[in-house]
C-alpha positions as CSV (number, residue, x, y, z in Angstrom):
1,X,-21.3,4.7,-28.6
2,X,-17.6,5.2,-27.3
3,X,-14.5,3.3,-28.9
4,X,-11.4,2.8,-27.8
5,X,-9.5,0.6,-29.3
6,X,-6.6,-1.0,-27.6
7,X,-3.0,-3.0,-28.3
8,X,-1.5,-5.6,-26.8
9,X,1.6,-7.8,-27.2
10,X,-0.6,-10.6,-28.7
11,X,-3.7,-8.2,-30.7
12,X,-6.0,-5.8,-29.8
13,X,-9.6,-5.3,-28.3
14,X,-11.8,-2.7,-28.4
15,X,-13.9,-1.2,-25.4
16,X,-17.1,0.1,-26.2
17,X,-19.0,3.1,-23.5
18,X,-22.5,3.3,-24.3
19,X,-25.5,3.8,-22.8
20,X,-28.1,0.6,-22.8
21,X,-24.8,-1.5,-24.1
22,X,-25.8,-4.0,-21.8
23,X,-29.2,-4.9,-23.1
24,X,-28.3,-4.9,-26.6
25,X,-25.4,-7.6,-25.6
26,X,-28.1,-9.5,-24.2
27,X,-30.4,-9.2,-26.7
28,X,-28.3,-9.4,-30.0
29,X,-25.6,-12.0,-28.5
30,X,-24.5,-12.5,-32.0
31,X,-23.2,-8.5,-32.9
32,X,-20.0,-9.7,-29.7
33,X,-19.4,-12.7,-30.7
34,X,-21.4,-14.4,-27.4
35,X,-23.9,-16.6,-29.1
36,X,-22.0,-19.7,-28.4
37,X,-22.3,-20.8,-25.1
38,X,-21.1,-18.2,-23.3
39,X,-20.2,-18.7,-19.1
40,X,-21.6,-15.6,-17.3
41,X,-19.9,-15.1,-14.4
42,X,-21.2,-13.0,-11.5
43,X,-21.7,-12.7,-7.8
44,X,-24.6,-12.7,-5.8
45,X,-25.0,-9.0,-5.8
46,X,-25.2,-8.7,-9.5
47,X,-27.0,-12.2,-10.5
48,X,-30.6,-11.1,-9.9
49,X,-30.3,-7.8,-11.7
50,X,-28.4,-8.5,-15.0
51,X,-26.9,-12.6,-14.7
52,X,-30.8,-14.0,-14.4
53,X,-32.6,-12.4,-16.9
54,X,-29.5,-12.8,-20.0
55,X,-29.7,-17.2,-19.1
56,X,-33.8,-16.3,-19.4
57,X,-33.2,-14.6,-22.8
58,X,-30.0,-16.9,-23.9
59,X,-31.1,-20.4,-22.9
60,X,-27.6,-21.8,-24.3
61,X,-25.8,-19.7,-21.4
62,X,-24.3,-20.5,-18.2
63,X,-24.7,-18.4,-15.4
64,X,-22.2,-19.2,-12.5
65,X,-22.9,-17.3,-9.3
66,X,-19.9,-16.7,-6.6
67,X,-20.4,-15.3,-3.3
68,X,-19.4,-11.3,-3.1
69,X,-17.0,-9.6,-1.5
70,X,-13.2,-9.0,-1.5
71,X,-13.0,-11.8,1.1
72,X,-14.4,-14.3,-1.7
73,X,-11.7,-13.3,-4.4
74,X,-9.6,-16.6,-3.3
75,X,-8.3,-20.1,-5.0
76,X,-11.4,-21.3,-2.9
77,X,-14.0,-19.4,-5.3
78,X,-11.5,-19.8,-8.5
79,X,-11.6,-24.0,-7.7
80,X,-15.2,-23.4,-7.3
81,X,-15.4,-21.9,-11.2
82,X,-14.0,-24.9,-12.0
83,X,-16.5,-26.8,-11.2
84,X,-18.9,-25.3,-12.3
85,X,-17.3,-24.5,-15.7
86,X,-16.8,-28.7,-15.4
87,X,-20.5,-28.7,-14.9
88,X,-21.2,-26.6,-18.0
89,X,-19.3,-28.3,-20.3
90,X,-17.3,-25.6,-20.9
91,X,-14.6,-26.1,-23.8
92,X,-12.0,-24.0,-25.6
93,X,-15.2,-22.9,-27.6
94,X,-16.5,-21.1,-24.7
95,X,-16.0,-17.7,-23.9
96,X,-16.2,-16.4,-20.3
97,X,-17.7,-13.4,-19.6
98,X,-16.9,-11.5,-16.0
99,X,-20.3,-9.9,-15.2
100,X,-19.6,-7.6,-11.9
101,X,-17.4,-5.5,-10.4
102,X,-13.5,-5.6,-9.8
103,X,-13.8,-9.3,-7.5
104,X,-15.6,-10.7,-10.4
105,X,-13.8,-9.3,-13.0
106,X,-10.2,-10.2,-11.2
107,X,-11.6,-13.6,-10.3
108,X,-13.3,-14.6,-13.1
109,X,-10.4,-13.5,-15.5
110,X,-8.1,-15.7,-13.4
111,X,-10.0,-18.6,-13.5
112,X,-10.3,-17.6,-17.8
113,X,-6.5,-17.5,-18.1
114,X,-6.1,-20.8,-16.7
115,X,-9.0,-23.2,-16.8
116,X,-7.7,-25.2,-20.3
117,X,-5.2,-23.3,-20.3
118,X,-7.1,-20.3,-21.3
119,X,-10.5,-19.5,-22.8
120,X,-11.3,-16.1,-24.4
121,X,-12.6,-13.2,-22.0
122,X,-15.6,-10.7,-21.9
123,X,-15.6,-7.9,-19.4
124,X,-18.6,-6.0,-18.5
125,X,-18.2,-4.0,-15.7
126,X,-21.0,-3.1,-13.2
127,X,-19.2,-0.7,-10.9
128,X,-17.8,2.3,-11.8
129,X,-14.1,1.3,-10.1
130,X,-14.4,-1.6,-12.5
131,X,-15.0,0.3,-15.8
132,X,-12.1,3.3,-14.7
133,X,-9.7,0.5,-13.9
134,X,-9.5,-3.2,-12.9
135,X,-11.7,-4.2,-16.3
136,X,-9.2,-2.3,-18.6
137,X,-5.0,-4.0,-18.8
138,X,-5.4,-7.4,-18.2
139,X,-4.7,-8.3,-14.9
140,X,-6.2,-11.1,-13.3
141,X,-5.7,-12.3,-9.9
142,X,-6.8,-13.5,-6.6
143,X,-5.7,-12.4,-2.8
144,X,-3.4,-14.7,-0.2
145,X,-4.1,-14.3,3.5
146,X,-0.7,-12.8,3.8
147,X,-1.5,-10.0,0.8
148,X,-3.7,-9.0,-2.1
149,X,-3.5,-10.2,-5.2
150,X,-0.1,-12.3,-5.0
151,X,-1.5,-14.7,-7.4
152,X,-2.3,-13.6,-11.0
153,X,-1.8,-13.5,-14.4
154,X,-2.0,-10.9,-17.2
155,X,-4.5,-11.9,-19.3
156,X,-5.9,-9.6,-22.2
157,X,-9.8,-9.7,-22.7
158,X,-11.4,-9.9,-26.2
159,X,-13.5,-7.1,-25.5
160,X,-14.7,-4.9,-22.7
161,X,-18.3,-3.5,-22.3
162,X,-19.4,-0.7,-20.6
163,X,-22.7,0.5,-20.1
164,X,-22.9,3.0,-17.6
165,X,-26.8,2.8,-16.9
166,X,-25.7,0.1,-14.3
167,X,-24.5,2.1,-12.1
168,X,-27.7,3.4,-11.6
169,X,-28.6,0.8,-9.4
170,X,-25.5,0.7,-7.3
171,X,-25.1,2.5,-3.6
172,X,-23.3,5.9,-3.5
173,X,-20.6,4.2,-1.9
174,X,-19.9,2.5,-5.0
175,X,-19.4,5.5,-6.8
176,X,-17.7,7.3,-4.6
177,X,-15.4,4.0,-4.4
178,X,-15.1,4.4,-8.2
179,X,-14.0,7.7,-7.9
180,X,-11.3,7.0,-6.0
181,X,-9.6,5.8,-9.0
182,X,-10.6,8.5,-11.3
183,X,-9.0,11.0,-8.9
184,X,-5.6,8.8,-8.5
185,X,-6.0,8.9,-13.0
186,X,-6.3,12.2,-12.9
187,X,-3.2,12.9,-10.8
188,X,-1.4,10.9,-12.7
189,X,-2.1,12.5,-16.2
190,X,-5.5,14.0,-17.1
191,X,-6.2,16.9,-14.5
192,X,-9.3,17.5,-15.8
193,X,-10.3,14.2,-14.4
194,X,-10.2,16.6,-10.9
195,X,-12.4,19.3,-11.6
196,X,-16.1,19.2,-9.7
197,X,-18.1,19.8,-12.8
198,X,-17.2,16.4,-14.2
199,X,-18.2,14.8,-11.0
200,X,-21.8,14.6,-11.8
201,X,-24.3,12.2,-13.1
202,X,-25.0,14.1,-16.6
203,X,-20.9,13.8,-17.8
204,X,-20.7,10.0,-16.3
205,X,-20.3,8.6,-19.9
206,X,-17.6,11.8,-20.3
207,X,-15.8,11.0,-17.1
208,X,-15.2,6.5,-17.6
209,X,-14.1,7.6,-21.4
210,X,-11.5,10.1,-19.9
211,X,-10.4,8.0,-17.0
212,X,-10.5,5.0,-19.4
213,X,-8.0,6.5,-22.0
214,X,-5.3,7.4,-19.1
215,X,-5.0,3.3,-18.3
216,X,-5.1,2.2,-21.8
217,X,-2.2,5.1,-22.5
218,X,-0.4,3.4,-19.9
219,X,-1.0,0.1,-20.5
220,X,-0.4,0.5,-24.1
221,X,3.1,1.8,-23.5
222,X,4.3,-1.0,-20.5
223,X,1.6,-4.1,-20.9
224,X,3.7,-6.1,-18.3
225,X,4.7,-3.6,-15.6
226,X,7.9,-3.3,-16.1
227,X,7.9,0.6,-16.3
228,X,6.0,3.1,-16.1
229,X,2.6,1.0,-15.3
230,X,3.6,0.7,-11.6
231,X,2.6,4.3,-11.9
232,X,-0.8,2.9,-11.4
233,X,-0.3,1.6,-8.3
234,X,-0.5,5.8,-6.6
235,X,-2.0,5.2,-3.7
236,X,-2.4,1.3,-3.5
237,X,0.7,0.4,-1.5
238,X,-1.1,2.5,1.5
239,X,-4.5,1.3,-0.1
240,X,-3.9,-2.5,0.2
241,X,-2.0,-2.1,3.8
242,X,-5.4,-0.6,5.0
243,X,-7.6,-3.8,3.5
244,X,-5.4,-6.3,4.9
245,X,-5.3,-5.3,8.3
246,X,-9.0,-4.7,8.2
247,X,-9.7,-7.9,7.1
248,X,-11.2,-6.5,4.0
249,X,-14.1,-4.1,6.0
250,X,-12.8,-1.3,4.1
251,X,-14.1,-1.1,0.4
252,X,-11.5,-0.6,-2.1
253,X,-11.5,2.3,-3.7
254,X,-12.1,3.7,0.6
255,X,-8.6,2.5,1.3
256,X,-7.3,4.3,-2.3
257,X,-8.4,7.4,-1.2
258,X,-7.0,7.1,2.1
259,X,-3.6,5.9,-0.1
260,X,-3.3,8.6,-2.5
261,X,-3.4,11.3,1.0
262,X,-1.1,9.2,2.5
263,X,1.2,8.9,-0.9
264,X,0.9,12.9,-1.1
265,X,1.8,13.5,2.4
266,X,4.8,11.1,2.0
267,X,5.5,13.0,-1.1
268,X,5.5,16.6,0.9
269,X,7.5,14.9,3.9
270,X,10.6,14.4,0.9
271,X,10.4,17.8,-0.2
272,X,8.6,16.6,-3.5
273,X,5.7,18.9,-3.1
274,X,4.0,21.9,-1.4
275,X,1.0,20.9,0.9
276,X,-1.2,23.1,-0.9
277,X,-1.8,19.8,-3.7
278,X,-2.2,18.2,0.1
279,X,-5.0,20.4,0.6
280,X,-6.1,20.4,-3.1
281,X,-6.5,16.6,-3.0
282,X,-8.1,16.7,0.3
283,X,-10.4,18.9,-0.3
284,X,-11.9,16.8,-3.8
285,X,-11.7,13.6,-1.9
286,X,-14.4,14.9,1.2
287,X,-16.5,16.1,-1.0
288,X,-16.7,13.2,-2.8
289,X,-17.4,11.7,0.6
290,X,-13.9,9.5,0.2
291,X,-12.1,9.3,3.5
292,X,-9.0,11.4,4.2
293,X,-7.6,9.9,7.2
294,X,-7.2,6.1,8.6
295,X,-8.8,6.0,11.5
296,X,-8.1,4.1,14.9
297,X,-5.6,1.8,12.8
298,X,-2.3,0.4,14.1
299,X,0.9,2.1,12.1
300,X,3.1,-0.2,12.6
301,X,0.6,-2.8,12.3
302,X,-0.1,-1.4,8.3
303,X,4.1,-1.1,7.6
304,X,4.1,-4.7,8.1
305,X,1.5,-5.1,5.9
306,X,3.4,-3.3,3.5
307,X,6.3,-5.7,3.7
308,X,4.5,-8.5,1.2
309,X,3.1,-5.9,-1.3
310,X,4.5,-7.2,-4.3
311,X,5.8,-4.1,-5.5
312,X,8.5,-4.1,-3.5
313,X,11.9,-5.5,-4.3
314,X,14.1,-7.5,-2.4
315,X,13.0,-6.0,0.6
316,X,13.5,-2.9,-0.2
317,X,10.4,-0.8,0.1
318,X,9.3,1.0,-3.3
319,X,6.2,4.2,-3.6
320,X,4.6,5.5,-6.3
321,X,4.9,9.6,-5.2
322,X,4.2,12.5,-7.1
323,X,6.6,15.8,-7.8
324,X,3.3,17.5,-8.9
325,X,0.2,16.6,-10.9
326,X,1.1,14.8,-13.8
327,X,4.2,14.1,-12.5
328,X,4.5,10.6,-11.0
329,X,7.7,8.9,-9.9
330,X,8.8,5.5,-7.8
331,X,10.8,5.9,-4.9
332,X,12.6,3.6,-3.7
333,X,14.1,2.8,-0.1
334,X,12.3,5.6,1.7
335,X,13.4,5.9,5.5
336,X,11.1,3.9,7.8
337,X,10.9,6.5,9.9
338,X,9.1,8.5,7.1
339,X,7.0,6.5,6.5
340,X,5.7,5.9,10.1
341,X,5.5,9.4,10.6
342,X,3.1,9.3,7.8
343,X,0.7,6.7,8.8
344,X,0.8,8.2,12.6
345,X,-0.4,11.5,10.5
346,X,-3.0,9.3,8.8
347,X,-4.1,7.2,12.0
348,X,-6.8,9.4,13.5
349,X,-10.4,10.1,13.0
350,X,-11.7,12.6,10.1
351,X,-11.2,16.2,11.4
């Protein structure tokens, strides 16, 4: 088994990789500290497979069952875990444990950092994008109609638990979802992370321990985003444009992939880089079987969108970019015109 251990302002937690992790936790509660009542959180994807049989096996548990999909990660489901946590009986005793992918985790974690004020946190993630990134940094939050996650919190887990047999039983488009954020790591600082050979079932437990360690390094160094965390966010300005004006159709990590091309081509329009990391990036993505391009999208339609990300600043637009791999930067106040030209570039069908 894997560990990582990580820092925060207020302690530390450990993250544990390991194969078969999640039937251990089930079966020997006691060894993480979840014998007491623990909430299990899921979603209706998730509850058959893993949420069911741990309440069978640990009568004193909860389970809590939310609906699935990025169009459920609302106040509407968080006043929902409410009452159900009201239901339970939950108390400052219990702990809550997010058991699921990135809308569980987010949503569950929000509704942790504030139902009495806060109870303590498990994350197990069941998707690969989880494990690489929305489990790991302690950011909780749900979406707005006018933009994802605009409400949030940071709020540190006491431990995260991976087990990547899950993904075993998740569609490819999961995992090529996932890898939409191991790529965007991996151009941000471990280029290993885009080399072919690591892309394969055998080095899975390899691959979430390398991707893992670039957020933690981050997260370690700027826990509140005040810095250099926002370097995370490569890809998601373009990313989260894409979601919202599709009503959520496309799946996350989709709408990354389309991001971080868009992001490089933005990048090569300033005279950042050369379009052979274009083509580099490309290439990795499609053979993957991430998309490359944006489809019959409106670009003016996805600037506006871009006007309540909450990384901006008084209006003023702000990108994550890169000057080469491993070599992130924010840019602030890029030309309009730019930037359009960009998404018309990106608003047509896969070549």
């Amino acid at each position: 088994m894997e560990r990582i251990p990580v820092t925060t302002p207020d302690g530390a937690y450990d993250i544990l990789i390991g194969s078969g992790l999640l039937g251990d936790v089930v079966a020997h509660p006691e060894r993480y500290d979840l014998s007491a009542r623990p909430a299990v959180i899921t979603d209706t994807n998730v509850a058959h497979l893993y949420g069911g049989p741990w309440v069978q096996q640990t009568p004193q548990a909860a389970l809590i069952v939310m609906p699935a999909g990025e169009q459920h990660k609302t106040l509407d489901t968080v006043r929902m875990l409410y009452d159900q946590l009201v239901t339970a009986r939950a108390d400052r005793s219990t702990t809550i444990v997010a058991l699921g992918g990135g809308v569980v985790g987010d949503t569950a974690g929000f509704a942790a950092a504030t139902y009495m004020r806060g109870l303590r946190l498990v994350q197990i993630p069941t998707t690969l994008l989880a494990m690489v990134d929305s489990s790991v940094g302690g950011k909780v939050g749900v979406d707005l109609p006018q933009g994802k996650n605009l409400v949030g919190a940071f709020k540190q887990p006491s431990l995260v638990l991976i087990d990547p047999n899950v993904l075993t039983t998740l569609p490819s488009v999961e995992w090529q979802a996932g890898m939409a954020e191991v790529i965007k790591h991996g151009l941000l600082a471990d280029s290993s992370l885009l080399d072919p050979a690591l892309h394969t079932p055998e080095r899975t437990t390899e691959l979430i321990a390398r991707a893992v360690r670039v957020k933690v390094d981050i997260v370690q160094q700027d826990p509140f985003e005040h810095g250099i965390r926002a370097h995370l966010n490569l890809g998601h300005t373009f990313g989260h444009a894409i979601e919202q004006v599709t009503q959520y159709r496309w799946l996350h990590g989709f709408a990354v992939a389309a991001g971080l091309v868009a992001a490089l081509r933005l990048s090569l329009r300033l005279g950042m880089i050369d379009e052979q990391l274009v083509m580099q990036v490309e290439g990795i993505l499609r053979s993957i079987g991430l998309p490359t391009r944006m489809g019959a999208l409106d670009p003016q339609a996805l600037y506006d969108a871009m006007a309540t990300d909450k990384k901006w600043r008084a209006g003023a637009s702000r990108f994550v970019l890169l000057k080469g791999v491993c070599e992130p930067t924010i840019v602030t106040d890029v030309p309009v015109e730019d930037v359009l030209a960009v998404l018309k570039e990106m608003c047509v069908d896969e070549a």
